[in-house]
N, C-alpha and C positions, 0 to 999 in steps of 0.2 A: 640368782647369785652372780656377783662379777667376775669376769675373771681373773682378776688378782685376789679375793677372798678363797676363788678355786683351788688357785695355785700354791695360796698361803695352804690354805686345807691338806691338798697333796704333798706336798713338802712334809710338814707335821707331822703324816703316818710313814714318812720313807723314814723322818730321823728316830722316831719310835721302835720301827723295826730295826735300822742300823742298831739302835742302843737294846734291842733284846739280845741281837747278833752276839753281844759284849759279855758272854755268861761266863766263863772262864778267870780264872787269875794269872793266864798267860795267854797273852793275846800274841796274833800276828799282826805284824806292822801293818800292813792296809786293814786292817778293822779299825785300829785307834785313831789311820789317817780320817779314813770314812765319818770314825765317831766326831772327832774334830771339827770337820766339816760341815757336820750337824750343827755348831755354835759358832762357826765363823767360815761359812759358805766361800768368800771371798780373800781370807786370809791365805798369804803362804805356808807353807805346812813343812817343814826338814824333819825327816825321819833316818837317826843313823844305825837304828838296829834291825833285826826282824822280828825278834821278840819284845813284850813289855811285861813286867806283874806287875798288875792291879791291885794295889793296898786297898784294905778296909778306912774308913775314914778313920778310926781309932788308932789302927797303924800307922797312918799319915801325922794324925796329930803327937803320937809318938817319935815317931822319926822327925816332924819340924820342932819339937821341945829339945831332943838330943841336938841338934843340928843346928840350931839358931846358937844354945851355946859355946859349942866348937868353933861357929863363924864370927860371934863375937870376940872371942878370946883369940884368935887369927886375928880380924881386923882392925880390933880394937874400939873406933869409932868412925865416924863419917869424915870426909873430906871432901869439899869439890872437888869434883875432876883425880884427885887423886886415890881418895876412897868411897868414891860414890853408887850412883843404885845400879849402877853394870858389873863394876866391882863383888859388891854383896851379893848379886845375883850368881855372879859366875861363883863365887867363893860358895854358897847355900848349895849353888848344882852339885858341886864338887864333891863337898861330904856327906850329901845326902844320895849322891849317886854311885859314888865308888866301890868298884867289883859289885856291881850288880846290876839289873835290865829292872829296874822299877820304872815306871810311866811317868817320867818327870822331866822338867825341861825351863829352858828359861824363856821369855817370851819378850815382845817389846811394844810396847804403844807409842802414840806420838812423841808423849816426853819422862817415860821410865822404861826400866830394866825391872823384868819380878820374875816370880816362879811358877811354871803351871803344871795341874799334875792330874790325873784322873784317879777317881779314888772310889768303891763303892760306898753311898751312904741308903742305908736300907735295903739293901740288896740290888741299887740301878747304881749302873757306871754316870759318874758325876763330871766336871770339869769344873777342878778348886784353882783360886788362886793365891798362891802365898807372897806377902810382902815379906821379902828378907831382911827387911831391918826393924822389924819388929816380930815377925814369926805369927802375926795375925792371916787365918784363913777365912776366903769369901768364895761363895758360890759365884761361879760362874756372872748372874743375873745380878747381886750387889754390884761384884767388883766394876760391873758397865755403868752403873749408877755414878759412880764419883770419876770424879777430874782426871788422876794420874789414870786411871783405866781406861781412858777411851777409847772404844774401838778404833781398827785400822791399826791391829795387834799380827806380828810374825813368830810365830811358833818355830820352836827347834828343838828335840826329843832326841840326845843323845846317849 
């Protein structure tokens, strides 16, 4: 075996063990950095709480159905530059976040603004990402598949 297939190897069981670490529906801030870290080793990570609860993927997709409405009827529609996807991101953080420590955040690739959040889906902590202008949610692993997602992503968890 080489060793970068080693290393891929070793990696694999540390981020398996970080994401058992995740059993709780209130984490402490350095598990969720850790968990993070797991899918974007390289990325900056802003953490401004100490706490986070951890939605069920059902709760999430509840809260992005309530919340996408709200944001729509705030923003109304798109604009460049004036109503665009930083815009909707930040507006989505906003009422999906207020008075509350949910595990949500806005993130940014090379050429968007979206929403990211950790959610359990079957009982593992996940890393979803939501597009605020439409309220469509992708695992982690799609959303790296298409164009606006492309890695060299900076997370911020407020």
């Amino acid at each position: 075996m080489d060793i970068k297939k080693l290393l891929r190897s070793i990696w694999r069981k540390i981020c398996t063990i970080i994401r058992r670490i995740l059993a709780e529906r209130i984490e402490r801030s350095w598990k969720v950095h850790l968990f993070l870290k797991t899918y974007a080793p390289l990325t900056p990570i802003y953490l401004a709480d100490n706490e986070y609860e951890i939605l069920s993927k059902d709760e999430l997709e509840e809260l992005v159905k309530k919340t996408y409405r709200r944001v729509k009827d705030f923003l109304k529609k798109y604009k460049l530059e004036d109503c665009d996807c930083d815009d909707w991101a930040a507006a989505f953080y906003f009422f999906a976040k207020v008075k509350s420590i949910r595990a949500i955040g806005i993130a940014w690739s090379i050429k968007h603004a979206f929403i990211v959040s950790i959610a359990y889906c079957d009982g593992k902590p996940e890393l979803l990402v939501i597009e605020p202008q439409t309220s469509k949610i992708y695992t982690y692993y799609e959303a790296i598949k298409m164009d606006l997602y492309k890695p060299r992503w900076r997370f911020v968890l407020m």
